[in-house]
mmCIF file of the N, C-alpha and C atoms, coordinates in Angstrom:
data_MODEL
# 
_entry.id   MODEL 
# 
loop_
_atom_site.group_PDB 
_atom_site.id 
_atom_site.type_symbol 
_atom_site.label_atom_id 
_atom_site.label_alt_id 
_atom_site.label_comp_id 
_atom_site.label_asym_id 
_atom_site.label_entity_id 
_atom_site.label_seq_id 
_atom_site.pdbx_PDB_ins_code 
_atom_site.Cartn_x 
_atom_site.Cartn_y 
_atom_site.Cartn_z 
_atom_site.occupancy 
_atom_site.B_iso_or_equiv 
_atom_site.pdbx_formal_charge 
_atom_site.auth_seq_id 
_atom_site.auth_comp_id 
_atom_site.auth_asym_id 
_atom_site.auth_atom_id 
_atom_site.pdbx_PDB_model_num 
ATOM 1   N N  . UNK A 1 1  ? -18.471 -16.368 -12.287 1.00 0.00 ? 1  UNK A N  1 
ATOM 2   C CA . UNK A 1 1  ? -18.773 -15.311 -13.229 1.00 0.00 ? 1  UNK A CA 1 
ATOM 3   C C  . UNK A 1 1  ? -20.278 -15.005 -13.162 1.00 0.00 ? 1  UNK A C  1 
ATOM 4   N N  . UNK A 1 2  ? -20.677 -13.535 -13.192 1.00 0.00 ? 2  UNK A N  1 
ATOM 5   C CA . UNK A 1 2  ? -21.745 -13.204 -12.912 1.00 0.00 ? 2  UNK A CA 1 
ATOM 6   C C  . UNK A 1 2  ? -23.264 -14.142 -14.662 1.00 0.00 ? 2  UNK A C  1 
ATOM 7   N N  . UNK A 1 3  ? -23.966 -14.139 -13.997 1.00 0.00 ? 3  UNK A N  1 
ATOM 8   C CA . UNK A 1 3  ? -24.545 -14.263 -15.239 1.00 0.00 ? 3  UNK A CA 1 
ATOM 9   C C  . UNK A 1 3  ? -24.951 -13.173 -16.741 1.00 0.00 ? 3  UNK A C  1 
ATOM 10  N N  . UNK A 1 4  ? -25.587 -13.316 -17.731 1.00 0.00 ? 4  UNK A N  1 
ATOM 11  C CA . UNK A 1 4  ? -25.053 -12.626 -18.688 1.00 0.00 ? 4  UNK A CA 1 
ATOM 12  C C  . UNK A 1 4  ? -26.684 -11.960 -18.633 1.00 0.00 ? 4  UNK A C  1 
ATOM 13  N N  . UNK A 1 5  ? -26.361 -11.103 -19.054 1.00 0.00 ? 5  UNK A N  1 
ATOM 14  C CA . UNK A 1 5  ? -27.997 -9.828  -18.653 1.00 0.00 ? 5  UNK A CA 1 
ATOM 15  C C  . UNK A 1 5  ? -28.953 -9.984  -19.979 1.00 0.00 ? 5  UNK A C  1 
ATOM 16  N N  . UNK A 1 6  ? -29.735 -10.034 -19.746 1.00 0.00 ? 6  UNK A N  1 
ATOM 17  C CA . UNK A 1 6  ? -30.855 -10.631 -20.460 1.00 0.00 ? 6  UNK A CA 1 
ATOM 18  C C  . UNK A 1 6  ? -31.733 -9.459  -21.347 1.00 0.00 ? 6  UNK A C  1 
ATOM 19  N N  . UNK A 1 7  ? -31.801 -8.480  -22.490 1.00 0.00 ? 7  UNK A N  1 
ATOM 20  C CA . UNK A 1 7  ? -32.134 -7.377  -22.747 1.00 0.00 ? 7  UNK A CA 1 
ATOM 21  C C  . UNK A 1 7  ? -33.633 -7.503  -23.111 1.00 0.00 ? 7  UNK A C  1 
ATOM 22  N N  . UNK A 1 8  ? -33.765 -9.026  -23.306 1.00 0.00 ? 8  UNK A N  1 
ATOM 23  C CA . UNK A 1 8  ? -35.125 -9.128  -23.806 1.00 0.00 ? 8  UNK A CA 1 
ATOM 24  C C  . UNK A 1 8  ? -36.233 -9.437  -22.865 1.00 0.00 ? 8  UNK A C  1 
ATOM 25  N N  . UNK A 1 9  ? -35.900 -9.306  -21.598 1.00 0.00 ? 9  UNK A N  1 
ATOM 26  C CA . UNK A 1 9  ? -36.823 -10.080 -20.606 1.00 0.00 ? 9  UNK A CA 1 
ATOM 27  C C  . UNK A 1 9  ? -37.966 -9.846  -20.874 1.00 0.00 ? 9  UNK A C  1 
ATOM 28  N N  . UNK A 1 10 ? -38.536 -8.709  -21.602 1.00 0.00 ? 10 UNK A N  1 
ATOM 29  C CA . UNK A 1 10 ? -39.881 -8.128  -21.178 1.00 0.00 ? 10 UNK A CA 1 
ATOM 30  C C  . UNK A 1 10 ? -41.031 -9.093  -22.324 1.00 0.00 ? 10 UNK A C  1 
ATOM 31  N N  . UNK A 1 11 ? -40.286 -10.115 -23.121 1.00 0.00 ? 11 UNK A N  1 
ATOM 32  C CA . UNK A 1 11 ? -41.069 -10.273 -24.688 1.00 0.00 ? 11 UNK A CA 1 
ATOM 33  C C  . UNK A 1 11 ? -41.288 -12.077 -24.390 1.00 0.00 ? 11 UNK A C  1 
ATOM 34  N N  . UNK A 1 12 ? -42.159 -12.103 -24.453 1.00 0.00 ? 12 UNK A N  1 
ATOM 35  C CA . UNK A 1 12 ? -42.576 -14.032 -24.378 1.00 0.00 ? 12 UNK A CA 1 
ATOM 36  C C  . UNK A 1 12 ? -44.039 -14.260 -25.288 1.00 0.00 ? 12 UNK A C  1 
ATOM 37  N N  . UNK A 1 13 ? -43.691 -15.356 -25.937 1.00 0.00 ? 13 UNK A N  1 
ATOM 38  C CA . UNK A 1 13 ? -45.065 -15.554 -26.335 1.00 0.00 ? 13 UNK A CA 1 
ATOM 39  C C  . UNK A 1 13 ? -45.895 -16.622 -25.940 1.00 0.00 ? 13 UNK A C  1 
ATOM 40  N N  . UNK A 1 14 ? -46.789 -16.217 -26.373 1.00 0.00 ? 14 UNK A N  1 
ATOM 41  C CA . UNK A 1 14 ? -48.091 -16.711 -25.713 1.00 0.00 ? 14 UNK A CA 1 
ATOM 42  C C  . UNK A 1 14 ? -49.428 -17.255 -26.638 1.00 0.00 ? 14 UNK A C  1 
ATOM 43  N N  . UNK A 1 15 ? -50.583 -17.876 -25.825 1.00 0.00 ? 15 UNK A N  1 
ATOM 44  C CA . UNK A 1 15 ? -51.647 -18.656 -27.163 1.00 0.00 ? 15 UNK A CA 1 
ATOM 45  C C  . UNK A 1 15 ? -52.695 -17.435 -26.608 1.00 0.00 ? 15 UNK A C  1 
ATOM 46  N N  . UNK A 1 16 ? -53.051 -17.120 -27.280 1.00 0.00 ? 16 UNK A N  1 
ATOM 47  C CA . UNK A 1 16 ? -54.331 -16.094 -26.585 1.00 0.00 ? 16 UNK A CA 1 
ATOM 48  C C  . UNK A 1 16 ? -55.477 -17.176 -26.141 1.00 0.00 ? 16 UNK A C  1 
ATOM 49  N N  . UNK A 1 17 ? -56.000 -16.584 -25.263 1.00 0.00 ? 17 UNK A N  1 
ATOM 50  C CA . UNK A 1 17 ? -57.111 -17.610 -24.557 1.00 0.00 ? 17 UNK A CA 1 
ATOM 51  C C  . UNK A 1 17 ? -58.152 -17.044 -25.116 1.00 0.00 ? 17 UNK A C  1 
ATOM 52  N N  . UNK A 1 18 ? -58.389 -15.913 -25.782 1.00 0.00 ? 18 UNK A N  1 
ATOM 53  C CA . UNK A 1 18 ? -59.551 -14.846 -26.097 1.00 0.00 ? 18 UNK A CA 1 
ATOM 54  C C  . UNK A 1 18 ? -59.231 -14.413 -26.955 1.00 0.00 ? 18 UNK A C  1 
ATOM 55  N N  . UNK A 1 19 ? -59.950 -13.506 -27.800 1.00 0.00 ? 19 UNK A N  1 
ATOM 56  C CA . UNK A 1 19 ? -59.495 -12.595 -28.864 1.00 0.00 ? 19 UNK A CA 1 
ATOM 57  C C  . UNK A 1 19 ? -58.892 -11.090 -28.288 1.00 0.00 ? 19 UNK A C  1 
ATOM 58  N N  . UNK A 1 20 ? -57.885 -10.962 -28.905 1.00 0.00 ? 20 UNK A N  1 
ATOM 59  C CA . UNK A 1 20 ? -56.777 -9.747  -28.514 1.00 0.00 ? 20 UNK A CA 1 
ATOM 60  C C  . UNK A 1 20 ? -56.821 -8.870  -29.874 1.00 0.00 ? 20 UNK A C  1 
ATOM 61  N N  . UNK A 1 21 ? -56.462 -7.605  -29.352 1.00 0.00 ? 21 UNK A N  1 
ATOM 62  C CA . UNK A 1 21 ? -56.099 -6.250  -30.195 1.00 0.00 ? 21 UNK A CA 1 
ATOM 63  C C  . UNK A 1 21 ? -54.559 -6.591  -30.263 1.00 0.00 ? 21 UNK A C  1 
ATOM 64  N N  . UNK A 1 22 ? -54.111 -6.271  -31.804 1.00 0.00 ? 22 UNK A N  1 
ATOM 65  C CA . UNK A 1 22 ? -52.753 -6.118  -32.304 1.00 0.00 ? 22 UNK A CA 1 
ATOM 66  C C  . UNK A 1 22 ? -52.849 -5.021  -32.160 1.00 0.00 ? 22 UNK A C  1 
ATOM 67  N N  . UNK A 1 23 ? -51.261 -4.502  -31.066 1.00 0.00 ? 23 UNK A N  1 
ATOM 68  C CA . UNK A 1 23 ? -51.355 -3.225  -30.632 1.00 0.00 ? 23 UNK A CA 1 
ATOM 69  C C  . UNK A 1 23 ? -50.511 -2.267  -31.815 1.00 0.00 ? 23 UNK A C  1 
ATOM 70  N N  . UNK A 1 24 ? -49.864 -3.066  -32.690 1.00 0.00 ? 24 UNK A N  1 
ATOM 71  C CA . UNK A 1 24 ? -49.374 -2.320  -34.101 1.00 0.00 ? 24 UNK A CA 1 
ATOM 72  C C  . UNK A 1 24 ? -50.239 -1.965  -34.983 1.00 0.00 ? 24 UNK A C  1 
ATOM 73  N N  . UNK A 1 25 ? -51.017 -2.682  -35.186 1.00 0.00 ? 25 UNK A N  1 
ATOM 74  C CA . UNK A 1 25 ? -52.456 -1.677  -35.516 1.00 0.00 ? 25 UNK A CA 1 
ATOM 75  C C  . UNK A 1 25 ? -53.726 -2.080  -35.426 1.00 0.00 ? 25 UNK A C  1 
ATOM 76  N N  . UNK A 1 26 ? -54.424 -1.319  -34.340 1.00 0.00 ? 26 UNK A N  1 
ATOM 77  C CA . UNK A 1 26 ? -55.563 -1.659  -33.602 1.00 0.00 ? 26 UNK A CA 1 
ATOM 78  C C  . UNK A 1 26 ? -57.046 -2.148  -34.560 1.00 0.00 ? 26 UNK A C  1 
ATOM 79  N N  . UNK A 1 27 ? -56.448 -1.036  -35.246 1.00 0.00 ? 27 UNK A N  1 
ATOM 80  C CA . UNK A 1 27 ? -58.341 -1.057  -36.014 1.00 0.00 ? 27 UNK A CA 1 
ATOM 81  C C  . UNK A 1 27 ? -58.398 -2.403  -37.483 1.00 0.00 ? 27 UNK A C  1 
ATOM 82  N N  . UNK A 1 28 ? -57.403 -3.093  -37.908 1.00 0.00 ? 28 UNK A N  1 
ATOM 83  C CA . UNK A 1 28 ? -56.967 -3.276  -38.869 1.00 0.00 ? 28 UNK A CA 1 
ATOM 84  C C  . UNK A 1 28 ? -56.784 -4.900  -38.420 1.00 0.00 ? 28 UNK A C  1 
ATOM 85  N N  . UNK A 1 29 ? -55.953 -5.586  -37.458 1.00 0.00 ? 29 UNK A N  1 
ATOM 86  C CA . UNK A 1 29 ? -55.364 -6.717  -36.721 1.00 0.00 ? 29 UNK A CA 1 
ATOM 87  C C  . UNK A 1 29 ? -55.679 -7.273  -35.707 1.00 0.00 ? 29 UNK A C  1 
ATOM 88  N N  . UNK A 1 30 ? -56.293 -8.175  -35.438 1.00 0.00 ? 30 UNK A N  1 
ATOM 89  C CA . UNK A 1 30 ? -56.327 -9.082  -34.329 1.00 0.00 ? 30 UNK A CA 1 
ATOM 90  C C  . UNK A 1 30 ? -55.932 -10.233 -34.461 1.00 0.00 ? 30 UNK A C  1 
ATOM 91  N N  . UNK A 1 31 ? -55.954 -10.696 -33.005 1.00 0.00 ? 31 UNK A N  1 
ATOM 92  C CA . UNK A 1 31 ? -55.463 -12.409 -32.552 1.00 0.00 ? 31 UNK A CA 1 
ATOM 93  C C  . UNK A 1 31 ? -56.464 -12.858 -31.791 1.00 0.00 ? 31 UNK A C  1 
ATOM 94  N N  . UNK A 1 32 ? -56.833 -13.882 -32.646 1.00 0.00 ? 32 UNK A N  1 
ATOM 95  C CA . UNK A 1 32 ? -58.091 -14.921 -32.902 1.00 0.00 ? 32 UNK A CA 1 
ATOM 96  C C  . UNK A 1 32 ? -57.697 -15.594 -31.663 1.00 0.00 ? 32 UNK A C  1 
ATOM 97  N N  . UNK A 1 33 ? -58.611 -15.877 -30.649 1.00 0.00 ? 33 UNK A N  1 
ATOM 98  C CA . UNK A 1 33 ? -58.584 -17.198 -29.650 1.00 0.00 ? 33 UNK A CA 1 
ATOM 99  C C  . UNK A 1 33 ? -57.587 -18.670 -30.101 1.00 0.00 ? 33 UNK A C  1 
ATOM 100 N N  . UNK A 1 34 ? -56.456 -18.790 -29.801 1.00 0.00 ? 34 UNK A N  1 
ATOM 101 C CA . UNK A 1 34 ? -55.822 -20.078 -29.536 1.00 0.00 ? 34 UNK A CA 1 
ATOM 102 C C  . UNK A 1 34 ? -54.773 -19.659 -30.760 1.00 0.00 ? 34 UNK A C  1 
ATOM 103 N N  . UNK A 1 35 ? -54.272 -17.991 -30.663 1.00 0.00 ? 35 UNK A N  1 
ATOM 104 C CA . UNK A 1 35 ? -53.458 -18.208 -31.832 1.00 0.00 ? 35 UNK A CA 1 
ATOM 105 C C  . UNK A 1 35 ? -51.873 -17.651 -31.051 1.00 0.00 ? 35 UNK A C  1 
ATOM 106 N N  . UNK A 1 36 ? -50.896 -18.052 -31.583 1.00 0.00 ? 36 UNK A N  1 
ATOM 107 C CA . UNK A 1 36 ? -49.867 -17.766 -30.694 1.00 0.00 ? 36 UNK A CA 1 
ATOM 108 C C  . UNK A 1 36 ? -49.739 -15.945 -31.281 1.00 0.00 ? 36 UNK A C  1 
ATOM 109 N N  . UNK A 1 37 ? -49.221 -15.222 -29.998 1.00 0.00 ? 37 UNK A N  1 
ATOM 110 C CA . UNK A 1 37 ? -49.128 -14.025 -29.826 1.00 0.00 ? 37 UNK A CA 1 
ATOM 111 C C  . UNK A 1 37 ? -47.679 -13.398 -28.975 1.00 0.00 ? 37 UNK A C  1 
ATOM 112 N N  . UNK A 1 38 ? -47.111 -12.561 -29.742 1.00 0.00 ? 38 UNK A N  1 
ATOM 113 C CA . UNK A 1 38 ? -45.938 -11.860 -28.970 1.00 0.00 ? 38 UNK A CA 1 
ATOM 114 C C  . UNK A 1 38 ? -46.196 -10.798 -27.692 1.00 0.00 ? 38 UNK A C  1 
ATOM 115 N N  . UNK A 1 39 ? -46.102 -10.531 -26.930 1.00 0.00 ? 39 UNK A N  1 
ATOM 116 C CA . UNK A 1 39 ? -46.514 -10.176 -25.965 1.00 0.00 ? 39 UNK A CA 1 
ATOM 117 C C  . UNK A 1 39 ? -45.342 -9.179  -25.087 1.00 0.00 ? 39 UNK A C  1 
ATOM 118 N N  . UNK A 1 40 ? -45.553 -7.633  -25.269 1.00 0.00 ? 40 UNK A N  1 
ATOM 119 C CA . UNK A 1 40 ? -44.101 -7.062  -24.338 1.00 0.00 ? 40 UNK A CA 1 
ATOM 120 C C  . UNK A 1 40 ? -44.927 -6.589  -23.007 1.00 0.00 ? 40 UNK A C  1 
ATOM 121 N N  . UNK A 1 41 ? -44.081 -6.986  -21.923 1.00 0.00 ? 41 UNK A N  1 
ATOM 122 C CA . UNK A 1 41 ? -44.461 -5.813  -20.441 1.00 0.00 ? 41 UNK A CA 1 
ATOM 123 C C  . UNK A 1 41 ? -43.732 -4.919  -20.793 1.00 0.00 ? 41 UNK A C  1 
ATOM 124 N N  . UNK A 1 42 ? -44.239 -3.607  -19.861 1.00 0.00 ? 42 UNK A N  1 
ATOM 125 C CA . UNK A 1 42 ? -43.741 -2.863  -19.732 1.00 0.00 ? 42 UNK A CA 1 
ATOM 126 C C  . UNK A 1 42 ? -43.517 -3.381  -18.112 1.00 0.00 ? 42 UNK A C  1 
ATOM 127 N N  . UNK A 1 43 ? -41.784 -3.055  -17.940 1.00 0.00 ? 43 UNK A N  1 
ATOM 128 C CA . UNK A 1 43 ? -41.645 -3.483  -16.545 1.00 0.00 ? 43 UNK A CA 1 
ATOM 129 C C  . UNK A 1 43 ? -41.920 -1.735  -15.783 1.00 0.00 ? 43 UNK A C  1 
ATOM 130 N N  . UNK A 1 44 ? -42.713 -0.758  -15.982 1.00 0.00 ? 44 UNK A N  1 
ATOM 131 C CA . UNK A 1 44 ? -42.811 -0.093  -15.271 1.00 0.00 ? 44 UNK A CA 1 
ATOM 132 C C  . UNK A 1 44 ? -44.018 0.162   -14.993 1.00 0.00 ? 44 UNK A C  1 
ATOM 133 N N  . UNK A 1 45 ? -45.024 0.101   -15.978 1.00 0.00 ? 45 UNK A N  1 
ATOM 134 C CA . UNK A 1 45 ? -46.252 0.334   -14.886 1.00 0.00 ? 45 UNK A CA 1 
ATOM 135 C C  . UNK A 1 45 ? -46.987 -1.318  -15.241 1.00 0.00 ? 45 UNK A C  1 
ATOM 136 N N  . UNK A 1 46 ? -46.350 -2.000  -15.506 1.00 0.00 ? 46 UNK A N  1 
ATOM 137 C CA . UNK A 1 46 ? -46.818 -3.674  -15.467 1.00 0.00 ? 46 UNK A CA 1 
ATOM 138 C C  . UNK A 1 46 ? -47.582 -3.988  -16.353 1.00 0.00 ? 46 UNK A C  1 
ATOM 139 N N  . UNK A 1 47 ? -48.066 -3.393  -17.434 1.00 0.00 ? 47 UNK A N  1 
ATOM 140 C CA . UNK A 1 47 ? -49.379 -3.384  -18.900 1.00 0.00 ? 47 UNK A CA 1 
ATOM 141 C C  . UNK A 1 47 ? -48.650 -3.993  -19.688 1.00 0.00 ? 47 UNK A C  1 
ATOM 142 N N  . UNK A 1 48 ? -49.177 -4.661  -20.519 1.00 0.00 ? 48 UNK A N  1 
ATOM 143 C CA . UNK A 1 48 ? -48.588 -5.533  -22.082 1.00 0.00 ? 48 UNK A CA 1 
ATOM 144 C C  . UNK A 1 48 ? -48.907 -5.177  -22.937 1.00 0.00 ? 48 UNK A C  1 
ATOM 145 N N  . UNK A 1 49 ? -48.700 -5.274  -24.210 1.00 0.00 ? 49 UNK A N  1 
ATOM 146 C CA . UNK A 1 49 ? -48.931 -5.432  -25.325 1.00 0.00 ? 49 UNK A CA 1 
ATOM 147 C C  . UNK A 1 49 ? -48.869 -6.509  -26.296 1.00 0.00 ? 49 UNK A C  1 
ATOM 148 N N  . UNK A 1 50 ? -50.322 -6.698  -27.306 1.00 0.00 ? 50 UNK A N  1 
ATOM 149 C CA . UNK A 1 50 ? -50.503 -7.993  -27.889 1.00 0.00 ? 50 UNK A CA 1 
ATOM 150 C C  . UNK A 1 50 ? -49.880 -7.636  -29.282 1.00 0.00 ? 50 UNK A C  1 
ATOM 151 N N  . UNK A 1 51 ? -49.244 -8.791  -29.844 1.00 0.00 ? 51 UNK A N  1 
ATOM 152 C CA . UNK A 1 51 ? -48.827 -8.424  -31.175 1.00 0.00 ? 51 UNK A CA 1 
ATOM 153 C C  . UNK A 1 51 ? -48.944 -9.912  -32.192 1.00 0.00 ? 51 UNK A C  1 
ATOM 154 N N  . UNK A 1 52 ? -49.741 -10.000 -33.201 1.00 0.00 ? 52 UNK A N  1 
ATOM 155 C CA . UNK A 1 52 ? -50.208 -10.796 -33.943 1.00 0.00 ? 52 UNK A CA 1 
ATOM 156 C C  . UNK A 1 52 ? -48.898 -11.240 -34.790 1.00 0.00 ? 52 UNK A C  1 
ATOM 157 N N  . UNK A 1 53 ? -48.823 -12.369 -35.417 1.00 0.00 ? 53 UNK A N  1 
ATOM 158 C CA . UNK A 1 53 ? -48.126 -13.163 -35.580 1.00 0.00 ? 53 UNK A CA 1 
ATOM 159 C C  . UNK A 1 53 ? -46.977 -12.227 -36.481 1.00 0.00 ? 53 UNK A C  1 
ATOM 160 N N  . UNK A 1 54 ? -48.084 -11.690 -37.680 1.00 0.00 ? 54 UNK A N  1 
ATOM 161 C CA . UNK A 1 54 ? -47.301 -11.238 -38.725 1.00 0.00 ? 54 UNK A CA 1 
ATOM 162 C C  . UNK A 1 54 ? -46.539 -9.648  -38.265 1.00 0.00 ? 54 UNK A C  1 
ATOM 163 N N  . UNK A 1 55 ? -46.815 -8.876  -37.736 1.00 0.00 ? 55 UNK A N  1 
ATOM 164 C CA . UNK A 1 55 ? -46.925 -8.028  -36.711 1.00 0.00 ? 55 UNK A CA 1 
ATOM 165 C C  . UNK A 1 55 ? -45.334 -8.194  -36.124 1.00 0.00 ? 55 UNK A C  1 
ATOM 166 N N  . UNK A 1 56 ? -46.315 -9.583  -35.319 1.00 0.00 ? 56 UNK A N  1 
ATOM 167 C CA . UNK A 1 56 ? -44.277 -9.629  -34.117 1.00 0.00 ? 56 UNK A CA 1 
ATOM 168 C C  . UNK A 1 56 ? -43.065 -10.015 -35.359 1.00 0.00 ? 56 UNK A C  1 
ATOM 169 N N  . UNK A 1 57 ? -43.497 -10.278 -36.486 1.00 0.00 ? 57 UNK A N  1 
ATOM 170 C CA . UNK A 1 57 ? -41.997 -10.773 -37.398 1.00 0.00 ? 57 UNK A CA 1 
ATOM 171 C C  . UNK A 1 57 ? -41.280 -9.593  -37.875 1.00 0.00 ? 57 UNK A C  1 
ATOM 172 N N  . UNK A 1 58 ? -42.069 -8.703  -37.861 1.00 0.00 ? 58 UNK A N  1 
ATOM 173 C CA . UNK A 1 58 ? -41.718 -7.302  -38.408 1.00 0.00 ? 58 UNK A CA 1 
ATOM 174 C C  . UNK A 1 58 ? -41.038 -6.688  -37.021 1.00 0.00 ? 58 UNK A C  1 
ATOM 175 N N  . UNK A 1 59 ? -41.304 -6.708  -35.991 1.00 0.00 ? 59 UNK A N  1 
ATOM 176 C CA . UNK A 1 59 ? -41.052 -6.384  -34.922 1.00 0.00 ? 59 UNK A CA 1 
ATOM 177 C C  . UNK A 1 59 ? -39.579 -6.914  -34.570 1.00 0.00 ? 59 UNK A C  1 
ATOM 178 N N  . UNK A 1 60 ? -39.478 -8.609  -34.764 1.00 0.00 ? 60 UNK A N  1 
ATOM 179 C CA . UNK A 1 60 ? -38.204 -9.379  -34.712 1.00 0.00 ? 60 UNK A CA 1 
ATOM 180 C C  . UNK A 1 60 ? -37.180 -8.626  -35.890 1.00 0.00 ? 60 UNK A C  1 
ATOM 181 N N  . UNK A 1 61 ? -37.454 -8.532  -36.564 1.00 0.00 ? 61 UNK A N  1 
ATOM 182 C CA . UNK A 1 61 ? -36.699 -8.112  -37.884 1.00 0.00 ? 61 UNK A CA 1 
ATOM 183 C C  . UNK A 1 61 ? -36.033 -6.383  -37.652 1.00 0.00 ? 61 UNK A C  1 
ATOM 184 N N  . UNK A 1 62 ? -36.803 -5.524  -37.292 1.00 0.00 ? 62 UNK A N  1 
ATOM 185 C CA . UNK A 1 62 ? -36.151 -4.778  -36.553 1.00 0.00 ? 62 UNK A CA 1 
ATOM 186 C C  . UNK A 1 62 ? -35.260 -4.803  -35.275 1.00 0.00 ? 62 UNK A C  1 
ATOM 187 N N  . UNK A 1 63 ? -35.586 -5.399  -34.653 1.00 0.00 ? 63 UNK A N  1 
ATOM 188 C CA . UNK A 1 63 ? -34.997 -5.900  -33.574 1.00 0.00 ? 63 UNK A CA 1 
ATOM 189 C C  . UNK A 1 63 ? -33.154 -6.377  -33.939 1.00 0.00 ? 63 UNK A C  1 
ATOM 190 N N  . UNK A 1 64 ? -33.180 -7.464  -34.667 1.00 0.00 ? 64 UNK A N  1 
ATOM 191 C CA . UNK A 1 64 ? -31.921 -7.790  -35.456 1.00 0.00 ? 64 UNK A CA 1 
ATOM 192 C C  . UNK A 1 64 ? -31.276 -6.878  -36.323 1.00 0.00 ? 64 UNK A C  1 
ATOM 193 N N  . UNK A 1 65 ? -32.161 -5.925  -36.722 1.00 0.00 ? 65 UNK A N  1 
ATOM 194 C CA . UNK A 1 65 ? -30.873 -4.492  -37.378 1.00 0.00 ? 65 UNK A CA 1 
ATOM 195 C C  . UNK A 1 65 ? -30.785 -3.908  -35.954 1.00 0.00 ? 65 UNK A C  1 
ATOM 196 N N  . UNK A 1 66 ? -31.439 -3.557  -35.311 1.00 0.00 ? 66 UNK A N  1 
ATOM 197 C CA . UNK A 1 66 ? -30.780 -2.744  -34.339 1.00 0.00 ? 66 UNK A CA 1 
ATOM 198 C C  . UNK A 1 66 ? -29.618 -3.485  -33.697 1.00 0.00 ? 66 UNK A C  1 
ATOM 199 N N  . UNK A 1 67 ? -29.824 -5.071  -33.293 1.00 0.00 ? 67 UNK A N  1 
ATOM 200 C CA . UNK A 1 67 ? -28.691 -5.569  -32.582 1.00 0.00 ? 67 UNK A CA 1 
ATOM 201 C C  . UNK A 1 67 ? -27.130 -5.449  -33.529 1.00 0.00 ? 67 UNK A C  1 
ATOM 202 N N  . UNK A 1 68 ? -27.729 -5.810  -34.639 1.00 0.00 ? 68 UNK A N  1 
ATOM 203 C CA . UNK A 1 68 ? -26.666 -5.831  -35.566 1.00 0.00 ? 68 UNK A CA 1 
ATOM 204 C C  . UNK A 1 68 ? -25.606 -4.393  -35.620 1.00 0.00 ? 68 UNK A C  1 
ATOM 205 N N  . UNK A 1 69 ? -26.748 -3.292  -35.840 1.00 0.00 ? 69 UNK A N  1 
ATOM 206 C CA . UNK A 1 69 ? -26.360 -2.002  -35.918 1.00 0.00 ? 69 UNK A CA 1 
ATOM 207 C C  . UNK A 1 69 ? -25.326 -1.707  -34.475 1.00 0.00 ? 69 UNK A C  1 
ATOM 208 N N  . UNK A 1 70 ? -25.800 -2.466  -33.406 1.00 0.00 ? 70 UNK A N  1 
ATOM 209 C CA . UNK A 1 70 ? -25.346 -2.286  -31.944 1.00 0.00 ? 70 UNK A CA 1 
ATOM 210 C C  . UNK A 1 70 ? -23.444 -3.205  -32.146 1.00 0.00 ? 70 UNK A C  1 
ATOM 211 N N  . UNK A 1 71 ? -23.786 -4.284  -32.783 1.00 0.00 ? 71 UNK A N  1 
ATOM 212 C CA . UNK A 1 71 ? -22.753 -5.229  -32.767 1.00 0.00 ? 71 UNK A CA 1 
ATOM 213 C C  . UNK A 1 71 ? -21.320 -4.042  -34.016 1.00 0.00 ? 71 UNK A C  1 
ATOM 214 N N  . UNK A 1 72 ? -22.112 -4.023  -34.448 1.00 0.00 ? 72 UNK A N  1 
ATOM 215 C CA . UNK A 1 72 ? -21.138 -3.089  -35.609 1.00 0.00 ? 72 UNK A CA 1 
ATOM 216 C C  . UNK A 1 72 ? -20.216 -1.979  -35.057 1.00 0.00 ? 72 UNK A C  1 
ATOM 217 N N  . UNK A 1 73 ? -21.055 -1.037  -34.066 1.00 0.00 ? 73 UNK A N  1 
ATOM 218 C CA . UNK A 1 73 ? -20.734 -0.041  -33.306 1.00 0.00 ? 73 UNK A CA 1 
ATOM 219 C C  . UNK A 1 73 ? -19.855 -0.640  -32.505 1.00 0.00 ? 73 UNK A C  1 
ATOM 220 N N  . UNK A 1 74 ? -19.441 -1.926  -31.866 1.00 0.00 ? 74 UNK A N  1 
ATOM 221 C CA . UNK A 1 74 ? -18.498 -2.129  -30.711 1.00 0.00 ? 74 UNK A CA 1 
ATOM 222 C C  . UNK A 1 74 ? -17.372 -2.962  -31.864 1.00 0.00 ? 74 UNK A C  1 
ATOM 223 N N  . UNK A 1 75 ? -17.806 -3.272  -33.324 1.00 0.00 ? 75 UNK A N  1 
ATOM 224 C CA . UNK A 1 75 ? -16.271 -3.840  -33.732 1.00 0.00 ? 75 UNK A CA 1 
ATOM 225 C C  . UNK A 1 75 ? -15.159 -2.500  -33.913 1.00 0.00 ? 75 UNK A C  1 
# 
């Protein structure tokens, strides 16, 4: 059986080695050197995006209505 497809590949987190821009809102959020950080590629032109702790939970949390919303649609 083939393996099962992975929708999230593009999202891993990470410790910042440096201080990073929270790309949810730039002027307002950052990630302090040695703090863990959510992190998406874009698998098309290869660039990331940094997303601060409180930031990526809001991010996760949408994420789970949409799957949910997705799971609902196929019962």
């Amino acid at each position: 059986m083939p393996p099962i497809r992975r929708v999230l590949g593009g999202c891993t987190i990470e410790t910042a080695r440096r201080r990073r821009v929270c790309h949810r809102n730039r002027t307002d959020h950052s990630i302090e050197k040695d703090t863990l950080c959510l992190v998406i590629k874009d698998p098309v032109t290869g660039g990331s995006k940094n997303y601060c702790p409180r930031c990526a939970l809001a991010i996760f949390d949408q994420a789970a209505d949409d799957l949910q919303a997705l799971r609902d649609e196929l019962s």
